[in-house]
Structure formats: C-alpha cells, structure tokens
N, CA, C and O atoms as a DFTB+ gen file, in Angstrom:
396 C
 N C O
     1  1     -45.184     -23.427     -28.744
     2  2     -43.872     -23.452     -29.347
     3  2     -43.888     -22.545     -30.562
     4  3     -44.787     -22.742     -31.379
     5  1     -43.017     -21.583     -30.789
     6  2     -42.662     -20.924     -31.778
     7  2     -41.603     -21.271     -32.801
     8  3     -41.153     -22.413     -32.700
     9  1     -41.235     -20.694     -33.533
    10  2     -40.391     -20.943     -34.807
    11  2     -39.679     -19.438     -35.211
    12  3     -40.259     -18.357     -35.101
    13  1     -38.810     -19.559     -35.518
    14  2     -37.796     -17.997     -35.981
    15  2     -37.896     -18.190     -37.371
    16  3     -37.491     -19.233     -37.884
    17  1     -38.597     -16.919     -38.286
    18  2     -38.369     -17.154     -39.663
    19  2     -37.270     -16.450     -40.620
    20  3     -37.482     -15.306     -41.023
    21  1     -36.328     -17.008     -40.907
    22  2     -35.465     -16.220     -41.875
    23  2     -35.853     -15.756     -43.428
    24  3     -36.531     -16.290     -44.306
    25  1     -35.153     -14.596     -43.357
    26  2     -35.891     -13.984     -45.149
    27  2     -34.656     -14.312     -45.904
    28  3     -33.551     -13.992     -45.468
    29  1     -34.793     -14.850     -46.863
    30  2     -33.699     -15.469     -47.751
    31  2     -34.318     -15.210     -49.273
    32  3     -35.498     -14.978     -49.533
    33  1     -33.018     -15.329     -50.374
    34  2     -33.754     -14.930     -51.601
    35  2     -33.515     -16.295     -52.222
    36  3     -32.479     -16.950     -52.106
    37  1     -34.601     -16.639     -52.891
    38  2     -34.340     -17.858     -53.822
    39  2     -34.525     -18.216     -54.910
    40  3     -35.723     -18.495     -54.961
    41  1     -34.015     -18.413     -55.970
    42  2     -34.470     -18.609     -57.456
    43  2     -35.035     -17.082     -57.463
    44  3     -36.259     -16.981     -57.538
    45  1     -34.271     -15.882     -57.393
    46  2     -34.860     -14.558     -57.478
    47  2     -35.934     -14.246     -57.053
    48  3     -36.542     -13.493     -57.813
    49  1     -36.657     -14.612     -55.770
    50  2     -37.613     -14.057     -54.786
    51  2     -37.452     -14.353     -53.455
    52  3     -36.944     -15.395     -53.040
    53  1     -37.707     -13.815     -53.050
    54  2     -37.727     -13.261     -51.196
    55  2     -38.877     -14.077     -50.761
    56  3     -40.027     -13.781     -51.084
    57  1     -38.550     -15.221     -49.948
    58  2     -38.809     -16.059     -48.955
    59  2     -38.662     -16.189     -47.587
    60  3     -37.676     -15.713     -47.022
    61  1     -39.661     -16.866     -46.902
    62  2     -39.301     -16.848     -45.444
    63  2     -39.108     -18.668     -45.285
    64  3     -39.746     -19.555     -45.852
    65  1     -37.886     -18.778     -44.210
    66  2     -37.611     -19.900     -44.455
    67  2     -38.040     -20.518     -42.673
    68  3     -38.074     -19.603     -41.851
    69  1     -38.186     -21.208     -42.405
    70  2     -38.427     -21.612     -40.443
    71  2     -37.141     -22.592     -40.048
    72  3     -36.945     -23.786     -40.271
    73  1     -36.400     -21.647     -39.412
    74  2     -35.452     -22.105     -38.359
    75  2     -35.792     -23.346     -37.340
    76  3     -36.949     -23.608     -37.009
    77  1     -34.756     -24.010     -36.926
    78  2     -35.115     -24.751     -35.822
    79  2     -34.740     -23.963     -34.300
    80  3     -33.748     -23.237     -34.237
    81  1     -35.455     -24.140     -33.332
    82  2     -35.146     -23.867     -32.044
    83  2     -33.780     -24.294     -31.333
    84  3     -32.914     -23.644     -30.748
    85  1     -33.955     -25.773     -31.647
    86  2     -32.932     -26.546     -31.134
    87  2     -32.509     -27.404     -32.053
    88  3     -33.354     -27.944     -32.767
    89  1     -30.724     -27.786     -32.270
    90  2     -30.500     -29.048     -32.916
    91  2     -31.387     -30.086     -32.864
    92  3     -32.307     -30.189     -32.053
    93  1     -31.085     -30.906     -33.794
    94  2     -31.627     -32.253     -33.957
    95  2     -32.890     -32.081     -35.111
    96  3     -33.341     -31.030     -35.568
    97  1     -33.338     -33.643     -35.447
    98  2     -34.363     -33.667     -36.486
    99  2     -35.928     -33.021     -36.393
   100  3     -36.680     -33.448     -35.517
   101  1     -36.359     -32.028     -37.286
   102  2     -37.575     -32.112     -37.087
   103  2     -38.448     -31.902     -38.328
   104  3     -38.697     -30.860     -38.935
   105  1     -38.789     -32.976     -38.516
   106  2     -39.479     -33.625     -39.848
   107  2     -40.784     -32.341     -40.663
   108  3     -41.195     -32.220     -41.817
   109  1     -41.096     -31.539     -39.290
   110  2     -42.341     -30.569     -39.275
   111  2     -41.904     -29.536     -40.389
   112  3     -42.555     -29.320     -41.411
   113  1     -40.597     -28.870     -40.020
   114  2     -39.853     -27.807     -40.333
   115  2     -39.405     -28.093     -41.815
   116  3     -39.682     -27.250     -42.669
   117  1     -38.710     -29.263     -42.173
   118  2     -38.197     -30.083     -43.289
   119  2     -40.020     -29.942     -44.323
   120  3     -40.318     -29.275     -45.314
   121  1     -40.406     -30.399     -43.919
   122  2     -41.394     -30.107     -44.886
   123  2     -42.178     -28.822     -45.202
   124  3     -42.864     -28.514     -46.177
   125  1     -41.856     -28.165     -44.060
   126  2     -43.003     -26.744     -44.358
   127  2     -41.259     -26.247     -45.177
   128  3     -41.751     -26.055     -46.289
   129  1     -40.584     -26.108     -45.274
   130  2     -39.410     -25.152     -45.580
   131  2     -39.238     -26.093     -47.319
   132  3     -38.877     -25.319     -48.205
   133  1     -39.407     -27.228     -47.687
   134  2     -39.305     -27.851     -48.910
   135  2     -41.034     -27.146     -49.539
   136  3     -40.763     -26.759     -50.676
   137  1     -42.273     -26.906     -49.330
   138  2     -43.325     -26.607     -49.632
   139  2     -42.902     -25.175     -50.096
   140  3     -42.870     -24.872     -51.289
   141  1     -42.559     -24.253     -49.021
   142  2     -41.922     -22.834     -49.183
   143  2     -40.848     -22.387     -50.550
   144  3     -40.871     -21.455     -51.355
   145  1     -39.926     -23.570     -50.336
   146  2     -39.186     -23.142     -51.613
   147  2     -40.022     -23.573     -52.964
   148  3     -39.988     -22.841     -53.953
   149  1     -40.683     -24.653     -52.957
   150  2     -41.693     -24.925     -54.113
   151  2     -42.398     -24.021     -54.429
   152  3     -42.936     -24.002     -55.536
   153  1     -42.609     -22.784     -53.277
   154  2     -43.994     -21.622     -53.640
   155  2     -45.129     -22.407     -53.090
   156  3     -46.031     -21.571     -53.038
   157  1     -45.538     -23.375     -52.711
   158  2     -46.788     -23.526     -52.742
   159  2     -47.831     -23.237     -51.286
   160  3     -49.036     -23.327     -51.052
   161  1     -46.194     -22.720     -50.253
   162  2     -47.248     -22.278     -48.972
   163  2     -46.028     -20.477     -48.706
   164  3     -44.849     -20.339     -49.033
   165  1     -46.628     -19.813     -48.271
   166  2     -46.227     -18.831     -48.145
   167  2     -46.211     -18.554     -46.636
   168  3     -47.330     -18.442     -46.135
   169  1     -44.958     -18.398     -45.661
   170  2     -45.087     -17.810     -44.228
   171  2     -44.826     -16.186     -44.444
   172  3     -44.026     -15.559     -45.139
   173  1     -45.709     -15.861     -43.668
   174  2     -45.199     -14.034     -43.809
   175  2     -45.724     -13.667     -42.053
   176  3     -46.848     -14.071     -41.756
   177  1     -45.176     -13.166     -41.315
   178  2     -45.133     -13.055     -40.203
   179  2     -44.515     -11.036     -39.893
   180  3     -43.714     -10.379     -40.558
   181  1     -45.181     -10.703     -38.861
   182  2     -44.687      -9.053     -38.861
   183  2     -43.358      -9.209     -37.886
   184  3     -42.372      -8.480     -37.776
   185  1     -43.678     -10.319     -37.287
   186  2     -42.738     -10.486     -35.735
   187  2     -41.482     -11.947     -36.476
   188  3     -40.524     -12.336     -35.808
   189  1     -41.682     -12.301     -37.354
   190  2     -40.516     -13.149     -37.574
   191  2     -40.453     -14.352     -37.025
   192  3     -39.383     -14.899     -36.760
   193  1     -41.772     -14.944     -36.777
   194  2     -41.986     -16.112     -35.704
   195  2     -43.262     -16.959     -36.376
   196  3     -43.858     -16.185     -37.126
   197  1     -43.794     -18.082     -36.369
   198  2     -44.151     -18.614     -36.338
   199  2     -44.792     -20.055     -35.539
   200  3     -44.086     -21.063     -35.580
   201  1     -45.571     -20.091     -35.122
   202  2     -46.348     -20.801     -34.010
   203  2     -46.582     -22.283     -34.687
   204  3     -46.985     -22.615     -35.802
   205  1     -46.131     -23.078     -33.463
   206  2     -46.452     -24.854     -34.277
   207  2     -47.648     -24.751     -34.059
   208  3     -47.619     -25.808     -33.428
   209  1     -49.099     -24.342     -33.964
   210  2     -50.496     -24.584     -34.388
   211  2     -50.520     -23.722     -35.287
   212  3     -51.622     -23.847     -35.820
   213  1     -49.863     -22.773     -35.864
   214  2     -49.791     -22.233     -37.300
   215  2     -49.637     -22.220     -38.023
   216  3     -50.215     -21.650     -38.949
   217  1     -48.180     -23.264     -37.985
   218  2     -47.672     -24.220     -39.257
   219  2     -48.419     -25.387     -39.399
   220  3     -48.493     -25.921     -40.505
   221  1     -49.062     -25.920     -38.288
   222  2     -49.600     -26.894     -38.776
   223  2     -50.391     -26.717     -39.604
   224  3     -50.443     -27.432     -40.605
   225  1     -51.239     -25.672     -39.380
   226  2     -52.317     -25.539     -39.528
   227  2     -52.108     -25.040     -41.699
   228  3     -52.795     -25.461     -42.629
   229  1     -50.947     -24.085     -41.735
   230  2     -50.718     -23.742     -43.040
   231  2     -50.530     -24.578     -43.801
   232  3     -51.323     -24.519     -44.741
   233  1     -49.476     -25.769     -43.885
   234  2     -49.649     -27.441     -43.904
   235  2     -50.601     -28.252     -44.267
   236  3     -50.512     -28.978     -45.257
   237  1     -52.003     -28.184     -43.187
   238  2     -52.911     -29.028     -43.543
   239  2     -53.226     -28.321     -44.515
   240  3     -53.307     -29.113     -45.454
   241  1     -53.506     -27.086     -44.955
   242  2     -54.381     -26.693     -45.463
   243  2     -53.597     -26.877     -46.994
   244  3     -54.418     -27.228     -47.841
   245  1     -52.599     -26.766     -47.386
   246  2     -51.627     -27.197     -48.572
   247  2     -51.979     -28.706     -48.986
   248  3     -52.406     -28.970     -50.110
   249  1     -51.778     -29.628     -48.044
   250  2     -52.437     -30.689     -47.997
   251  2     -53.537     -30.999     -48.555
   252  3     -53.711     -31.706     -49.548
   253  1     -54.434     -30.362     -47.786
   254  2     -56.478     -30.890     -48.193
   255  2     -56.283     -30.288     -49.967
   256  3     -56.716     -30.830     -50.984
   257  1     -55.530     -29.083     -49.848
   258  2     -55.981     -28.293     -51.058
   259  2     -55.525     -28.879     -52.612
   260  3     -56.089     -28.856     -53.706
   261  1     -53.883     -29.551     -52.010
   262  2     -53.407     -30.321     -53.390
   263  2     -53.940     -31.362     -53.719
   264  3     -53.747     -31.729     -54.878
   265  1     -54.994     -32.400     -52.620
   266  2     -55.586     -33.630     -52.609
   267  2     -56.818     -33.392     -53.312
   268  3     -57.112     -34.273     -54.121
   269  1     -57.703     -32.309     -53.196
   270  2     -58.777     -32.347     -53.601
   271  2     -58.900     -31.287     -54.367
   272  3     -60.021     -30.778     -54.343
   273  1     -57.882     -30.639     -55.238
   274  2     -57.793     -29.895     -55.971
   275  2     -58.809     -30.408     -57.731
   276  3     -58.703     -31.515     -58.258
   277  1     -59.319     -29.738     -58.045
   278  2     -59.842     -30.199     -59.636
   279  2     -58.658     -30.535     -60.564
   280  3     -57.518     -30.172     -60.272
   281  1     -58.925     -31.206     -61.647
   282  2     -58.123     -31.945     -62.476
   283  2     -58.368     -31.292     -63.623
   284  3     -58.947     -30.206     -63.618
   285  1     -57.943     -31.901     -64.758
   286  2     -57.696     -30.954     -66.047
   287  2     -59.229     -31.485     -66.348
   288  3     -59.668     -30.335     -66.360
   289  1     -59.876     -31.925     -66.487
   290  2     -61.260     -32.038     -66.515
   291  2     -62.483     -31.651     -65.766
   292  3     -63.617     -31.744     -66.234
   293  1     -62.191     -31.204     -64.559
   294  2     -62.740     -30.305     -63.573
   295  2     -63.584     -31.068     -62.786
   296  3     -64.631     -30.753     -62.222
   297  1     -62.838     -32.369     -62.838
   298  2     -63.034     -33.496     -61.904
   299  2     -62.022     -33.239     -60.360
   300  3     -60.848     -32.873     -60.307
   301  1     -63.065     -33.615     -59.082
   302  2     -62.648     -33.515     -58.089
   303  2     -62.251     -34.669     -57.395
   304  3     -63.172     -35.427     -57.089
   305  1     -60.821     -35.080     -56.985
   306  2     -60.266     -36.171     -56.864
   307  2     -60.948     -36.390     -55.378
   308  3     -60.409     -35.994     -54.345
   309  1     -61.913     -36.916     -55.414
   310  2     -62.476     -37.078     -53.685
   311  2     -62.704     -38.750     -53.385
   312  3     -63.637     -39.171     -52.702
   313  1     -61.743     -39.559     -53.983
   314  2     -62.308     -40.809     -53.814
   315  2     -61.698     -41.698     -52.163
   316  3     -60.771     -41.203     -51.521
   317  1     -62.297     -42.818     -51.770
   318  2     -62.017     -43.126     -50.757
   319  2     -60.508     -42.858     -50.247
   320  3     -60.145     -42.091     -49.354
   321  1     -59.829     -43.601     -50.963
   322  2     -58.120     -43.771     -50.760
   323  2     -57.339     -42.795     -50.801
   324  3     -56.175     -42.827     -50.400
   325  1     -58.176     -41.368     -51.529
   326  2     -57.319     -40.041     -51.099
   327  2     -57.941     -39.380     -50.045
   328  3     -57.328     -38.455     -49.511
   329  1     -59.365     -39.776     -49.536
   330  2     -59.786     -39.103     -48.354
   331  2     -58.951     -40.191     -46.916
   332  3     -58.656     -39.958     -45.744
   333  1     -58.861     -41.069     -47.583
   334  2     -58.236     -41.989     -45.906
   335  2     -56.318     -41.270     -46.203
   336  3     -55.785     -40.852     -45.175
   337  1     -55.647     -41.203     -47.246
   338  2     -54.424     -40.545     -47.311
   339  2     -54.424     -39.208     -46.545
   340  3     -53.498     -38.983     -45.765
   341  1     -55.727     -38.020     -46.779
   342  2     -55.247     -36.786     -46.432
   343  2     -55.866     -37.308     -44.996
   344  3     -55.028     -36.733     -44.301
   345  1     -56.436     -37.754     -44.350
   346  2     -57.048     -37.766     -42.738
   347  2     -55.409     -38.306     -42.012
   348  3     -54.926     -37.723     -41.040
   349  1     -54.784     -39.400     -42.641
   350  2     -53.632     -39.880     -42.082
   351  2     -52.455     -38.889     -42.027
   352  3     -51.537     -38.946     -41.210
   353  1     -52.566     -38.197     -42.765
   354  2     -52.100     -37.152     -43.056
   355  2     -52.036     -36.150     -41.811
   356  3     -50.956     -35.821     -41.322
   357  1     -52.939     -35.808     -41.457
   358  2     -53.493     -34.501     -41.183
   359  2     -53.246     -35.429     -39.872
   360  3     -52.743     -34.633     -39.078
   361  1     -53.314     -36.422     -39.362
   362  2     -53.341     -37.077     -37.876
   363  2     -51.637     -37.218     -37.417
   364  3     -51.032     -37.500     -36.382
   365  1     -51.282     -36.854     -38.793
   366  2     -49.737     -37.206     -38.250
   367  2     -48.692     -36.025     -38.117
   368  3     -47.569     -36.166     -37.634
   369  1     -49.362     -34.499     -38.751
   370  2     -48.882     -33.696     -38.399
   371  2     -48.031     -32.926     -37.509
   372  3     -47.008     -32.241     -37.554
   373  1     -49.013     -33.392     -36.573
   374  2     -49.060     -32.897     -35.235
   375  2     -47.774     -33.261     -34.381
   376  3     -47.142     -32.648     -33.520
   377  1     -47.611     -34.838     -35.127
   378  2     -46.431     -35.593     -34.079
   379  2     -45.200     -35.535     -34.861
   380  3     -44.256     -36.205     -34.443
   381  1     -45.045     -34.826     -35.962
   382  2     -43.694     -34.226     -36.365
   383  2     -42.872     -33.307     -36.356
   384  3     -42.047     -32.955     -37.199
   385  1     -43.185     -32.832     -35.130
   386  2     -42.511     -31.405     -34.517
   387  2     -40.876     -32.219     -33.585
   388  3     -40.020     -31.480     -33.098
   389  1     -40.813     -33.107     -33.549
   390  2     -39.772     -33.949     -32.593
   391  2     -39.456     -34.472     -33.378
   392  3     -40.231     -34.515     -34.334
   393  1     -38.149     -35.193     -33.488
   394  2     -37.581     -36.411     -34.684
   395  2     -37.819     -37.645     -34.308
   396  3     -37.484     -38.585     -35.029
C-alpha cells in the first residue's frame, strides 16, 4: 500500500503532508501528518508516494528515539515501563492503517 504526499507550506516551511487513498479513518496517517507538522519526522520522497512499511517504519523510529532519548542530565530514560510503552507501541503500528 502506498500513500500520495502533498507539499504544503506551514508556519513558513515546505512540508510533505500524506494523503489518504480512500475516505474514512486512518489513525496511521493522523499521526505521521501531526509528527510532520511538529518537525519531528520528515517525508521527502522523489516520486510523491510513500509506502505503509515506510511510514511505519519512519514512526517507529520517532518513537524509540523520543522514548529513549537523553535527558537534561544525560540520563537515558530506559526503565521498564517505557520499554513495555515503546514495544506496545511499535506492536500497534502496524494495525492503524484501517479505522
């Protein structure tokens, strides 16, 4: 499954935003496109498309990276309850491409 990406300008920079295929909810898109306007994941594509094992995959990796990112002390937040959050996480990805 692919994705159509639109270039849109926002808060004065040029973004790519991911279209839906078809009406209706899809929770996948809603979040990679709220991450995008935050800046914190970037789609850039030559063909204007995007692949659901690509988004996922850009996603998890936003994910693992904000969870176990260092702290203002250069402490690494790796404790049980954020490693069982990002695995649940990362297991549920997958099944939010449908509403």
């Amino acid at each position: 499954m692919e994705f159509q990406l639109k270039n849109i300008r926002f808060f004065g920079r040029n973004c790519s935003i991911i279209c839906q295929n078809e009406n209706g909810p899809c929770p996948l898109l809603a979040i990679a496109n709220v991450l995008i306007l935050q800046n914190r994941i970037i789609i850039k594509s030559e063909r204007n498309i995007i692949s659901l094992d690509r988004l996922i995959q850009v996603i998890a990796n936003e994910i693992t990276d904000s969870a176990y990112k260092e702290n203002i002390n250069g402490d690494v937040n790796s404790n049980a309850e954020t490693h069982e959050a990002v695995e649940t996480a990362l297991t549920l990805l997958p099944k939010l491409n449908r509403g």
